[in-house]
PDB file of N, H, CA, C and O in Angstrom:
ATOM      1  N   UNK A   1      -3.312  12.872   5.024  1.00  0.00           N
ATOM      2  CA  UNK A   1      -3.794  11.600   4.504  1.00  0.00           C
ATOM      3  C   UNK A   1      -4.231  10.699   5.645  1.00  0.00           C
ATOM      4  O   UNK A   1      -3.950   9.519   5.854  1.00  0.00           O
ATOM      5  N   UNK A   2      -4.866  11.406   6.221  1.00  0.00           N
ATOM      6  H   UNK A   2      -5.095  12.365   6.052  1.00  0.00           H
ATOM      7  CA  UNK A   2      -5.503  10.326   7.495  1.00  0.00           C
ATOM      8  C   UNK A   2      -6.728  10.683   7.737  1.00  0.00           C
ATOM      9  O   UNK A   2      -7.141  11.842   7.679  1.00  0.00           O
ATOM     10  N   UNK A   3      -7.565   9.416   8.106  1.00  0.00           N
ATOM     11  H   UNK A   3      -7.230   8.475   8.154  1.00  0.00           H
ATOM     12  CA  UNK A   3      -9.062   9.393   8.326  1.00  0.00           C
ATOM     13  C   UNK A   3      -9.444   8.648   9.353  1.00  0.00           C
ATOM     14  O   UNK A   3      -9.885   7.499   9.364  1.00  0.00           O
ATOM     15  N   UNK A   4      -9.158   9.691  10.559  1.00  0.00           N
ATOM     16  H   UNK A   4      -8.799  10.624  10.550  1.00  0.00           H
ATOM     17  CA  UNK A   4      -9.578   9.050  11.656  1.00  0.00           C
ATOM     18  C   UNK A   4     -11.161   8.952  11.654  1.00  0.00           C
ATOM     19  O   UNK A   4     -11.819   9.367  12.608  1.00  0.00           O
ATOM     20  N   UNK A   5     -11.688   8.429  10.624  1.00  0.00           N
ATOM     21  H   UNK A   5     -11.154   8.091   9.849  1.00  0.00           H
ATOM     22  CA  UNK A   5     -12.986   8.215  10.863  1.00  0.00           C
ATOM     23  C   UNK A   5     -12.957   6.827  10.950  1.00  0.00           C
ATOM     24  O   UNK A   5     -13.978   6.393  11.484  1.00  0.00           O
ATOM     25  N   UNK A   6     -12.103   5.917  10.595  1.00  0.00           N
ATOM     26  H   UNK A   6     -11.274   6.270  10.161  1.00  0.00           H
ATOM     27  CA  UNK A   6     -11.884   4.909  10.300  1.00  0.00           C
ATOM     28  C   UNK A   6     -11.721   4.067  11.492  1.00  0.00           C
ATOM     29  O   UNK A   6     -10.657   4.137  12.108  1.00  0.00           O
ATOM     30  N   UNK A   7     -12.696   3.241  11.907  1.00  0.00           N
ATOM     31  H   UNK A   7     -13.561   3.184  11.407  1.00  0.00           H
ATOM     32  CA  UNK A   7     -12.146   2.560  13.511  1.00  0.00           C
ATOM     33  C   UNK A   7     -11.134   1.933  13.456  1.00  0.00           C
ATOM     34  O   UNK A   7     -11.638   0.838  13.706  1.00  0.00           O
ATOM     35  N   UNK A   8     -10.036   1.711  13.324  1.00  0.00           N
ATOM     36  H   UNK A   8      -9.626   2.601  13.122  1.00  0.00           H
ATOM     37  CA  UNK A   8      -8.708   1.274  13.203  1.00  0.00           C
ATOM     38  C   UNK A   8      -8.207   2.274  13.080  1.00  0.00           C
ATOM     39  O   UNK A   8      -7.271   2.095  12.300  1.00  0.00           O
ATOM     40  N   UNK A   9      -8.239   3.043  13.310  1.00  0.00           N
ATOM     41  H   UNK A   9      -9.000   3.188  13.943  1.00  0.00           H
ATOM     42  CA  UNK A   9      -7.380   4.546  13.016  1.00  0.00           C
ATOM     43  C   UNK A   9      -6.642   4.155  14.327  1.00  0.00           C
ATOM     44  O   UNK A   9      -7.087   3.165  14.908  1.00  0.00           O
ATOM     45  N   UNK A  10      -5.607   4.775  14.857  1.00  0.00           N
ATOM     46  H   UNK A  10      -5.245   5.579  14.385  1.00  0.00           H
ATOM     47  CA  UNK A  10      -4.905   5.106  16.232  1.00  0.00           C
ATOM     48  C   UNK A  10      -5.107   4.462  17.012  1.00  0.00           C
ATOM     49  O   UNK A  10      -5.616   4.893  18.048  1.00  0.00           O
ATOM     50  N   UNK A  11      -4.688   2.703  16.792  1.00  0.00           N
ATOM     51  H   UNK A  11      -4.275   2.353  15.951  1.00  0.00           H
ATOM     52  CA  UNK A  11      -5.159   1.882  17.686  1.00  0.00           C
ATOM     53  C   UNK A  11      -3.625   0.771  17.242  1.00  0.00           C
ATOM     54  O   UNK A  11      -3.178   0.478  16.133  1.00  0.00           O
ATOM     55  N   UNK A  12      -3.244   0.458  18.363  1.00  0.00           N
ATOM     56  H   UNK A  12      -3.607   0.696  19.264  1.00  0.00           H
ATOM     57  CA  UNK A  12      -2.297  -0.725  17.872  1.00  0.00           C
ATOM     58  C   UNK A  12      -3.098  -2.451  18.263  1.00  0.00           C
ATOM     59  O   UNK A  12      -3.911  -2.716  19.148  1.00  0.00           O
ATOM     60  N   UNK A  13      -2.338  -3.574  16.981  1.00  0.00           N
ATOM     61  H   UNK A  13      -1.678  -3.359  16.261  1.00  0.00           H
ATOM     62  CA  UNK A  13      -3.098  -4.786  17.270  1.00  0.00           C
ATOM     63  C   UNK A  13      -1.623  -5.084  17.440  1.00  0.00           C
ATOM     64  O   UNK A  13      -0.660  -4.484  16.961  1.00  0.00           O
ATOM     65  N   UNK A  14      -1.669  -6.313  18.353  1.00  0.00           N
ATOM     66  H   UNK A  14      -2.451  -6.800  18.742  1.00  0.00           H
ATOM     67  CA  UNK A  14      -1.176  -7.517  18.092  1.00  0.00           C
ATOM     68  C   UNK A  14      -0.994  -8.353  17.106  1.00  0.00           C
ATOM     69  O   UNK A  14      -1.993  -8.412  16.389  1.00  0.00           O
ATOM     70  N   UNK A  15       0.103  -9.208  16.681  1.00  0.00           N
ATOM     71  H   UNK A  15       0.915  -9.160  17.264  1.00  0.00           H
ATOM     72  CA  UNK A  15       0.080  -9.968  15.660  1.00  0.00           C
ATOM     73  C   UNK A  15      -0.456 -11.442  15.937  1.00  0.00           C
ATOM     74  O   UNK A  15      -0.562 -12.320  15.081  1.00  0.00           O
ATOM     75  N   UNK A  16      -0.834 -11.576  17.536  1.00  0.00           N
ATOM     76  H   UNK A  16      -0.748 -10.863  18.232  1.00  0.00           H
ATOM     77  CA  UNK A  16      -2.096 -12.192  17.213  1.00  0.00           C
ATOM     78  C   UNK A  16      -3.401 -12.081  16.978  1.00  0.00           C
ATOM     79  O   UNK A  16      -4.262 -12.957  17.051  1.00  0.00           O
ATOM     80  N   UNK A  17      -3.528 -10.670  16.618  1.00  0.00           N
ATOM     81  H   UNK A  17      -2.828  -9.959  16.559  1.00  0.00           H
ATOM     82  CA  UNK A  17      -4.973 -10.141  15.791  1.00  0.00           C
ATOM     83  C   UNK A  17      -4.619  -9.818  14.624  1.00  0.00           C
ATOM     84  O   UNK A  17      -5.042  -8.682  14.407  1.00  0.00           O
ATOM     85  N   UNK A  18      -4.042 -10.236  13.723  1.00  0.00           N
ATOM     86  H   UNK A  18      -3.699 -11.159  13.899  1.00  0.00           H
ATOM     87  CA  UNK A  18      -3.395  -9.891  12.282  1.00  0.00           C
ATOM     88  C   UNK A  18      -4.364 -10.211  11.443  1.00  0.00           C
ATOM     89  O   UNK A  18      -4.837  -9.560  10.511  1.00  0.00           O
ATOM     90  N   UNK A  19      -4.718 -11.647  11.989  1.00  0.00           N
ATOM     91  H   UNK A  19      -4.333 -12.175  12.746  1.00  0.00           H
ATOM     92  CA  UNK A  19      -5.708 -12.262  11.102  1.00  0.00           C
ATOM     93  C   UNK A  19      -7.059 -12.007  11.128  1.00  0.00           C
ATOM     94  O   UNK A  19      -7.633 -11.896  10.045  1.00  0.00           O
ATOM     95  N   UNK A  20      -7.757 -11.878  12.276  1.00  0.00           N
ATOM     96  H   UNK A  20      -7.291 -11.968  13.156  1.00  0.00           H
ATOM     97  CA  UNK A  20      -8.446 -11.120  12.426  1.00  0.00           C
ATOM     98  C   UNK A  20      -8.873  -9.424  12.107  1.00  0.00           C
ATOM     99  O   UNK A  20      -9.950  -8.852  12.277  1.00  0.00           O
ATOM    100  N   UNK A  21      -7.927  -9.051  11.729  1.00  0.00           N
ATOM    101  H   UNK A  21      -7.052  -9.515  11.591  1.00  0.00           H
ATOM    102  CA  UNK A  21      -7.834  -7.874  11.464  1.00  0.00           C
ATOM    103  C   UNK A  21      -8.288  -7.716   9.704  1.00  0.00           C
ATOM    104  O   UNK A  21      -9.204  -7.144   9.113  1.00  0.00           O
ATOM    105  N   UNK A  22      -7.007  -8.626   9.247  1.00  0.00           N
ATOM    106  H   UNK A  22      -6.263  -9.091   9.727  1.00  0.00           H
ATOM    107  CA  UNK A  22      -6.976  -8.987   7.789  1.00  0.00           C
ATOM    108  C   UNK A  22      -9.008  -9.444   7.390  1.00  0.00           C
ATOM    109  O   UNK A  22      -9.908  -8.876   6.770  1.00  0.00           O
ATOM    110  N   UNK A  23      -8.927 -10.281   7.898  1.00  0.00           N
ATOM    111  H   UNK A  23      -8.196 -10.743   8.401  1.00  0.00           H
ATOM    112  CA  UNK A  23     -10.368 -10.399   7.726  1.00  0.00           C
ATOM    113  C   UNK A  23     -11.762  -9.454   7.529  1.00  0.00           C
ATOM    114  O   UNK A  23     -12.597  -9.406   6.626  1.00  0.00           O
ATOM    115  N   UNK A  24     -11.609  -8.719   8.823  1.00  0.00           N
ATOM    116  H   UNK A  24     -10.930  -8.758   9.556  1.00  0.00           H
ATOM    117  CA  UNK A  24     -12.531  -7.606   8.726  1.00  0.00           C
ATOM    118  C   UNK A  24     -12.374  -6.486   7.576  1.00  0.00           C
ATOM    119  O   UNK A  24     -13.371  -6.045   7.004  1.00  0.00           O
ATOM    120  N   UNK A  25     -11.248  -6.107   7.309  1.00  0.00           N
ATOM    121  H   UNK A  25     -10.438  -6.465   7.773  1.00  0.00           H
ATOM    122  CA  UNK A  25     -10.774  -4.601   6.601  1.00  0.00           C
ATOM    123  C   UNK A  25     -10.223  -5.212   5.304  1.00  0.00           C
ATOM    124  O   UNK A  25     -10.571  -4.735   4.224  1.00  0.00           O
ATOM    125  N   UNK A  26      -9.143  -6.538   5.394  1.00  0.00           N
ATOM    126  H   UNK A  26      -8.861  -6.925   6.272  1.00  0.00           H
ATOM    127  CA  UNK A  26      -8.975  -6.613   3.853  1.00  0.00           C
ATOM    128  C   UNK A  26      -7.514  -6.058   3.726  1.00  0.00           C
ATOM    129  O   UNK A  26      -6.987  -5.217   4.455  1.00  0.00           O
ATOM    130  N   UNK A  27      -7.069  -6.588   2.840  1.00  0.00           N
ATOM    131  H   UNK A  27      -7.497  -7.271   2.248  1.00  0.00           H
ATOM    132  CA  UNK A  27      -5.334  -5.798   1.869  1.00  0.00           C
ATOM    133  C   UNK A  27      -5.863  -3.989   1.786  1.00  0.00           C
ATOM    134  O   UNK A  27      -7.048  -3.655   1.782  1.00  0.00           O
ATOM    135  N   UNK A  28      -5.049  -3.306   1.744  1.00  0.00           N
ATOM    136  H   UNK A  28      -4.087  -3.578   1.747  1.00  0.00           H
ATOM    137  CA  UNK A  28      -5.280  -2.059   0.994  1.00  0.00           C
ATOM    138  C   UNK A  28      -5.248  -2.189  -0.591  1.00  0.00           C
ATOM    139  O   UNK A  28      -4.319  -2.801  -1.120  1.00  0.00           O
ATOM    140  N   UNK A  29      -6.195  -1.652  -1.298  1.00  0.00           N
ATOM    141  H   UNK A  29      -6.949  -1.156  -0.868  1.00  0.00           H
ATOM    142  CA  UNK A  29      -5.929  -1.959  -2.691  1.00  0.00           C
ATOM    143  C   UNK A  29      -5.230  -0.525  -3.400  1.00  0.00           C
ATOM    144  O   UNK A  29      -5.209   0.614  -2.935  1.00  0.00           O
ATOM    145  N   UNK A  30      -4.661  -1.055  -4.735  1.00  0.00           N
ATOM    146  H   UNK A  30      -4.678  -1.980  -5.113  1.00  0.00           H
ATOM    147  CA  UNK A  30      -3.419  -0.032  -4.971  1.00  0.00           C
ATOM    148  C   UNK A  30      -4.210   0.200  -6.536  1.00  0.00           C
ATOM    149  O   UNK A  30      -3.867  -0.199  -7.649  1.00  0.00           O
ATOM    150  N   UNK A  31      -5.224   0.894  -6.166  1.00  0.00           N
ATOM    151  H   UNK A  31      -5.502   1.218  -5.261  1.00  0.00           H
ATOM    152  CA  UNK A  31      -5.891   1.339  -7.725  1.00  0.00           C
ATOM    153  C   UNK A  31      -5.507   3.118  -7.635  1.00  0.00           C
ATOM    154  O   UNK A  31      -5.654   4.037  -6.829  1.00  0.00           O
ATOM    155  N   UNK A  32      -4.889   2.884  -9.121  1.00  0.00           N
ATOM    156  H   UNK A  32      -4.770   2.138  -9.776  1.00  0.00           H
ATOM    157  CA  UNK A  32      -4.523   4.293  -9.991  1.00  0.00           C
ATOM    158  C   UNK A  32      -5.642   5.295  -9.677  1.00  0.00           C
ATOM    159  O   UNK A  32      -6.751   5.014 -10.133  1.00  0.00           O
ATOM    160  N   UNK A  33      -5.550   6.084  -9.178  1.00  0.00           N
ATOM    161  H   UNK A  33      -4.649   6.312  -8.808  1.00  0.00           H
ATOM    162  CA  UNK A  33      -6.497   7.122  -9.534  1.00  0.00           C
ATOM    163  C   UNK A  33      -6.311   7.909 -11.021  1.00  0.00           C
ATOM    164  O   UNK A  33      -5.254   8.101 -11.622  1.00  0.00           O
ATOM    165  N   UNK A  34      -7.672   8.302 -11.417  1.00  0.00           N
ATOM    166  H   UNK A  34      -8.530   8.146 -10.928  1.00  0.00           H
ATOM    167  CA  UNK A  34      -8.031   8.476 -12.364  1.00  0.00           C
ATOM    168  C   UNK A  34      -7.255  10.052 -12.703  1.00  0.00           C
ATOM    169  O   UNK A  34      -6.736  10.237 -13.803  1.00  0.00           O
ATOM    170  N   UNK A  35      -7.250  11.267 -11.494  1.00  0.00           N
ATOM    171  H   UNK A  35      -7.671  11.117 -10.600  1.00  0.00           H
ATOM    172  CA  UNK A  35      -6.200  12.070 -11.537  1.00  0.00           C
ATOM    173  C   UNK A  35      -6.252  12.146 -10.165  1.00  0.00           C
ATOM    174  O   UNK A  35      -7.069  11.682  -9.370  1.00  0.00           O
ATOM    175  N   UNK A  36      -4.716  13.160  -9.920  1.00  0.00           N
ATOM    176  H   UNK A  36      -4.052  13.537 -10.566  1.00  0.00           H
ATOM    177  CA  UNK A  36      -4.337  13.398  -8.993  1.00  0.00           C
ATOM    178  C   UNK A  36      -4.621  14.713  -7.942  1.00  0.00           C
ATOM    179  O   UNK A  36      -4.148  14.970  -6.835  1.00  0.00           O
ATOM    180  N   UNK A  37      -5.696  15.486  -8.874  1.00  0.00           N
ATOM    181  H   UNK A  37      -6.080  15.277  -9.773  1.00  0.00           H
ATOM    182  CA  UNK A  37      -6.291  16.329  -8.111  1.00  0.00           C
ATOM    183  C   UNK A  37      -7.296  16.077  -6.674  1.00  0.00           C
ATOM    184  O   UNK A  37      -8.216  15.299  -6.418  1.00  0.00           O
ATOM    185  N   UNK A  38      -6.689  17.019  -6.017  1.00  0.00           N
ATOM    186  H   UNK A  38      -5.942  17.650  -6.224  1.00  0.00           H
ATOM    187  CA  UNK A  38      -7.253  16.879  -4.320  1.00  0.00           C
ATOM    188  C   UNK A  38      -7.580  15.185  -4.186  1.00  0.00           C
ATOM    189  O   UNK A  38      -8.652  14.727  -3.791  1.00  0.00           O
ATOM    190  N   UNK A  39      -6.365  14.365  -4.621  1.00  0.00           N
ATOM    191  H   UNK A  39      -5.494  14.737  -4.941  1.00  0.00           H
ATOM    192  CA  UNK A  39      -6.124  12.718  -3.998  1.00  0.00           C
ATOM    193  C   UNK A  39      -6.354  12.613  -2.296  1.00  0.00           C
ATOM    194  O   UNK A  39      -6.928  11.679  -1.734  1.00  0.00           O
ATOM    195  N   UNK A  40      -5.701  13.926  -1.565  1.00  0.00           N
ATOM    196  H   UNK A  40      -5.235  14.684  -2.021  1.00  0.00           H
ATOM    197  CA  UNK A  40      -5.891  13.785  -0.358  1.00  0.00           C
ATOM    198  C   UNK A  40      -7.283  13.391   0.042  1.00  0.00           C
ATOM    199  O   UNK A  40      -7.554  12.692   1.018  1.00  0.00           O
ATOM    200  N   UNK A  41      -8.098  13.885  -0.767  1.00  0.00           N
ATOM    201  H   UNK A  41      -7.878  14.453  -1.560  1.00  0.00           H
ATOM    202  CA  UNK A  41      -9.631  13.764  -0.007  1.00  0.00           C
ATOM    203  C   UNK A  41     -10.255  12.766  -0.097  1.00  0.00           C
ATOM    204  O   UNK A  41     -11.296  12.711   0.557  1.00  0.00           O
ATOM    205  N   UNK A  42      -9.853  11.567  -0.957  1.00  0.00           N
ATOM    206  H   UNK A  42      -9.007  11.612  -1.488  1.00  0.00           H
ATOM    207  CA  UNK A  42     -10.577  10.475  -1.212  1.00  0.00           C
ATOM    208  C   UNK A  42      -9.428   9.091  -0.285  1.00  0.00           C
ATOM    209  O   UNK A  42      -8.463   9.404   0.413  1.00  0.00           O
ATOM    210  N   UNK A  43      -9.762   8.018  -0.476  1.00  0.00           N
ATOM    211  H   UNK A  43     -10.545   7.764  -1.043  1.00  0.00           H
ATOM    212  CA  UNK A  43      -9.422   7.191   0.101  1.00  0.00           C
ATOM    213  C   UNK A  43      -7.738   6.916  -0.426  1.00  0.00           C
ATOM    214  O   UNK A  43      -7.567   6.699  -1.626  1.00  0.00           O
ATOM    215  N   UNK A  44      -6.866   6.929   0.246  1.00  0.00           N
ATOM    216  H   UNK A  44      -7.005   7.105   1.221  1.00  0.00           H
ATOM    217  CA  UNK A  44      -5.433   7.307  -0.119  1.00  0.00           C
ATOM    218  C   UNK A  44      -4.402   5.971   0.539  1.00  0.00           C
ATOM    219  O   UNK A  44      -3.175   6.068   0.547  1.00  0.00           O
ATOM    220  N   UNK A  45      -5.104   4.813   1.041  1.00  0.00           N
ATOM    221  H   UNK A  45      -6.101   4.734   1.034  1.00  0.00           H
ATOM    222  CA  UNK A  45      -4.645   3.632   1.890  1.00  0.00           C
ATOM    223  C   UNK A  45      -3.927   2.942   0.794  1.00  0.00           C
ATOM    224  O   UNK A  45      -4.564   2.712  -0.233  1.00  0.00           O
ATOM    225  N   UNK A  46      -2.496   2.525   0.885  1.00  0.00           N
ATOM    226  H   UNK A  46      -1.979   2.712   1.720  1.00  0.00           H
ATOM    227  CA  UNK A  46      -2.124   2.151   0.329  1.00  0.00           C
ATOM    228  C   UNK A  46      -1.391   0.813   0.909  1.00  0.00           C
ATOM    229  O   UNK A  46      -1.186  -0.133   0.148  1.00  0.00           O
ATOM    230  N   UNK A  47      -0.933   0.756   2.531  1.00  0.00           N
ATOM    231  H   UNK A  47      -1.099   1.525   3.149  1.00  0.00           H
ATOM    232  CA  UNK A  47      -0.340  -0.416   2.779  1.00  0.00           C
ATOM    233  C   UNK A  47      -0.399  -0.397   4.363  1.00  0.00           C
ATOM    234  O   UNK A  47      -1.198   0.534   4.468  1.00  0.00           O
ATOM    235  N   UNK A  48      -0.155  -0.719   5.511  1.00  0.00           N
ATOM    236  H   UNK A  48       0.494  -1.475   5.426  1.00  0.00           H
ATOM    237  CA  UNK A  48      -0.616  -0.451   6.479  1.00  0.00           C
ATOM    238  C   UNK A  48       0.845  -0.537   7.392  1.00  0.00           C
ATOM    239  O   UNK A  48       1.753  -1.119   6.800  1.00  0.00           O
ATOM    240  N   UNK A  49       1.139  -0.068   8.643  1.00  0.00           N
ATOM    241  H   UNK A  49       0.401   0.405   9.124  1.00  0.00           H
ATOM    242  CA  UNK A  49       2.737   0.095   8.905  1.00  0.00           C
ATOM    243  C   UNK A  49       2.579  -1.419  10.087  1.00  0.00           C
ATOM    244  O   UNK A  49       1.570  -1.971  10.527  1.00  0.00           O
ATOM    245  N   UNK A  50       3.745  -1.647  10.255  1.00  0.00           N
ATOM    246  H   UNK A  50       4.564  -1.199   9.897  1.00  0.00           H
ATOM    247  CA  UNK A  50       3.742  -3.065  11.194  1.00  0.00           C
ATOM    248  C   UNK A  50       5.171  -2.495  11.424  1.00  0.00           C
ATOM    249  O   UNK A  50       5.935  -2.437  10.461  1.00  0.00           O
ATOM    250  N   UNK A  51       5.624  -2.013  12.822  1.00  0.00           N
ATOM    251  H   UNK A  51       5.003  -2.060  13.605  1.00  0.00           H
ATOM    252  CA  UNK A  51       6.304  -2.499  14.234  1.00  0.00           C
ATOM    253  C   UNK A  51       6.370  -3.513  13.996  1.00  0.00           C
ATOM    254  O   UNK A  51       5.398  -4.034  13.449  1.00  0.00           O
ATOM    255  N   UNK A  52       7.739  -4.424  14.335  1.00  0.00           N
ATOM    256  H   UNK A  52       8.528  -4.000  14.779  1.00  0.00           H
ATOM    257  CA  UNK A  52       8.415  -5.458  15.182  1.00  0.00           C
ATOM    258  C   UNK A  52       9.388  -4.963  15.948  1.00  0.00           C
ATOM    259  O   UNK A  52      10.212  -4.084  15.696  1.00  0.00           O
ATOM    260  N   UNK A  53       9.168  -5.811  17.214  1.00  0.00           N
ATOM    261  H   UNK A  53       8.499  -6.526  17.419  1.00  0.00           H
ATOM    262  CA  UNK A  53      10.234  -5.398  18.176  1.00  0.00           C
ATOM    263  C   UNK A  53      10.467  -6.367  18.623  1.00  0.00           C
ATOM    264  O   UNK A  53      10.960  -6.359  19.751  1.00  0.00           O
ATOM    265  N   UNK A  54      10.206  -7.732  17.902  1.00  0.00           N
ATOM    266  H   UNK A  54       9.805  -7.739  16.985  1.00  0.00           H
ATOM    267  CA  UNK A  54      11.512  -8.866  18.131  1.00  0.00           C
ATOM    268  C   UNK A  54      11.511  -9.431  17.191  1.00  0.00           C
ATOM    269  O   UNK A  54      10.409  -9.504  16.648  1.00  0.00           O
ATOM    270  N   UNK A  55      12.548 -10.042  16.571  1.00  0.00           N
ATOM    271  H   UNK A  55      13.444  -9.982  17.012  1.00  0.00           H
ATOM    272  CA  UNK A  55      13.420 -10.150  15.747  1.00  0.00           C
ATOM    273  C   UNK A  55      12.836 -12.012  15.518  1.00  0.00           C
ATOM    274  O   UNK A  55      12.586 -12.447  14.394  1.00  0.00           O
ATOM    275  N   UNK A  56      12.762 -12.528  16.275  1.00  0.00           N
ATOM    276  H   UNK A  56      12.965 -12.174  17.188  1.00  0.00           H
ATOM    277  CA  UNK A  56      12.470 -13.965  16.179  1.00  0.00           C
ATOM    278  C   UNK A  56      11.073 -14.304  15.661  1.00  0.00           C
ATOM    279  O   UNK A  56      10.823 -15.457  15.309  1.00  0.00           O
ATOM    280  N   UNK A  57      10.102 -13.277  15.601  1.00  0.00           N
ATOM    281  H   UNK A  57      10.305 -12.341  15.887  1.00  0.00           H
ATOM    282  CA  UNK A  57       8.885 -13.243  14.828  1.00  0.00           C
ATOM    283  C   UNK A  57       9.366 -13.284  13.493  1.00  0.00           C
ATOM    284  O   UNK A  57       8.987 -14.121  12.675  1.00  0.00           O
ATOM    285  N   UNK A  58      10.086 -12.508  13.292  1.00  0.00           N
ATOM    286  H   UNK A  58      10.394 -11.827  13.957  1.00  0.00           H
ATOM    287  CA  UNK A  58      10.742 -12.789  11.105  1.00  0.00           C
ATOM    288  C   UNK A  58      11.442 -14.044  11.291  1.00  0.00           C
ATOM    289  O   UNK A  58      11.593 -14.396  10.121  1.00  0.00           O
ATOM    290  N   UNK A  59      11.919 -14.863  11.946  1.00  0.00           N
ATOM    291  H   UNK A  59      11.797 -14.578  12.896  1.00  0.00           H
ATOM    292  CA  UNK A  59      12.531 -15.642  11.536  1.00  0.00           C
ATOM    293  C   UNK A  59      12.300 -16.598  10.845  1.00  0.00           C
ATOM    294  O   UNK A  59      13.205 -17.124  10.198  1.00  0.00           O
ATOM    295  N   UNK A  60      11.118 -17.021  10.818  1.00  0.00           N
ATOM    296  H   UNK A  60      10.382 -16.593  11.344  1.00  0.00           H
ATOM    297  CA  UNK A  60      10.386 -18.071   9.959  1.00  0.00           C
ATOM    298  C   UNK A  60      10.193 -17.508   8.185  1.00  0.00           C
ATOM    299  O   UNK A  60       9.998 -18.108   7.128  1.00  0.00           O
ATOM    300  N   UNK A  61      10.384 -15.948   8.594  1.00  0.00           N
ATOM    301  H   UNK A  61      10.543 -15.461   9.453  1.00  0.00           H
ATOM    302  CA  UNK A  61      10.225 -15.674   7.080  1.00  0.00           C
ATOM    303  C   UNK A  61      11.380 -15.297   6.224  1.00  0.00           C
ATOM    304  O   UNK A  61      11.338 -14.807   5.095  1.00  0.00           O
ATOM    305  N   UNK A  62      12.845 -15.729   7.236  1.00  0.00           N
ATOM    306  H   UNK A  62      12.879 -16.127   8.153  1.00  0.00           H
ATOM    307  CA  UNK A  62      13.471 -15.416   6.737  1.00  0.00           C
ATOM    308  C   UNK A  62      14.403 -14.322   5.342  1.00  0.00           C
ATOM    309  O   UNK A  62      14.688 -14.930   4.310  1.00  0.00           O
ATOM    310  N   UNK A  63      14.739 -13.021   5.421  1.00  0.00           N
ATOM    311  H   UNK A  63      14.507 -12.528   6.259  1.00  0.00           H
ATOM    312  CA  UNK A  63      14.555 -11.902   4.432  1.00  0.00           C
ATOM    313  C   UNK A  63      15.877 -12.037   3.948  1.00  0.00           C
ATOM    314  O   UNK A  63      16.151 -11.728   2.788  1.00  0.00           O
ATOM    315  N   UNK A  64      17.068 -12.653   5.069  1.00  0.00           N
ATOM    316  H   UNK A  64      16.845 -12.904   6.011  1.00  0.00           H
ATOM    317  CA  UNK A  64      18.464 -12.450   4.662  1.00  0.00           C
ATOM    318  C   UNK A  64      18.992 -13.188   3.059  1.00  0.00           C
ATOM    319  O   UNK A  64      20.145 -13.591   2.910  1.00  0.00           O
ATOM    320  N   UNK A  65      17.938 -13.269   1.953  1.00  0.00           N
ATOM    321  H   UNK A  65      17.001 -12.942   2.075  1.00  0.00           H
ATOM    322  CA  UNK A  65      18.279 -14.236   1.105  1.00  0.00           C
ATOM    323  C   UNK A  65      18.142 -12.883   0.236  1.00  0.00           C
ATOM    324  O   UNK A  65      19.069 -12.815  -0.570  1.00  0.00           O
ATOM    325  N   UNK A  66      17.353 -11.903   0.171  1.00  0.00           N
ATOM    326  H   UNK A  66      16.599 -11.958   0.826  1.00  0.00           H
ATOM    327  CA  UNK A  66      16.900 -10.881  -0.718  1.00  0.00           C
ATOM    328  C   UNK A  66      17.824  -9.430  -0.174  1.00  0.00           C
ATOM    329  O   UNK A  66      17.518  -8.270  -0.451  1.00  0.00           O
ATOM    330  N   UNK A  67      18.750  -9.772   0.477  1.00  0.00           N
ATOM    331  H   UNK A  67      18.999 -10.714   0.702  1.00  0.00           H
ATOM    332  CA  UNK A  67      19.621  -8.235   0.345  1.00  0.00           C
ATOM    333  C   UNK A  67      20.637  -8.898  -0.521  1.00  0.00           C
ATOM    334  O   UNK A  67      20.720 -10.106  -0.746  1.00  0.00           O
ATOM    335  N   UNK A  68      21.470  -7.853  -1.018  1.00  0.00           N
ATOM    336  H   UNK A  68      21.403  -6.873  -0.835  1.00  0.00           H
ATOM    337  CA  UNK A  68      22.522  -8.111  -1.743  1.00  0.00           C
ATOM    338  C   UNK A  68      23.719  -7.182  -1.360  1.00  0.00           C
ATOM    339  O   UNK A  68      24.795  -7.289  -1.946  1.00  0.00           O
TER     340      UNK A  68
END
């Protein structure tokens, strides 16, 4: 499920290019395919992965309210 055709393929940003990023390419959209035959071959993007490796970047978004 990968398409390194995609210029963002195998490239890391900064989260001060987030927005910039967001801009150019957009949310991944989460439409049903119609079936699930050979899904691999068509566009399969569903959410994009984000690394943090410090802890004080979430802090503003605080998460500790939603575990239980």
């Amino acid at each position: 499920m990968i398409n390194s055709k995609k210029s963002y393929y195998e490239k890391v940003y900064f989260i001060s290019e987030i927005h910039d990023f967001l801009s150019e390419y957009g949310m991944p959209e989460d439409k049903v395919p119609k079936t699930y035959e050979k899904y691999w071959k068509g566009d399969f993007e569903k959410y994009y992965e984000v690394q943090v490796w410090d802890n004080e970047i979430l802090r503003p978004y605080d998460f500790s309210h939603t575990r239980e």
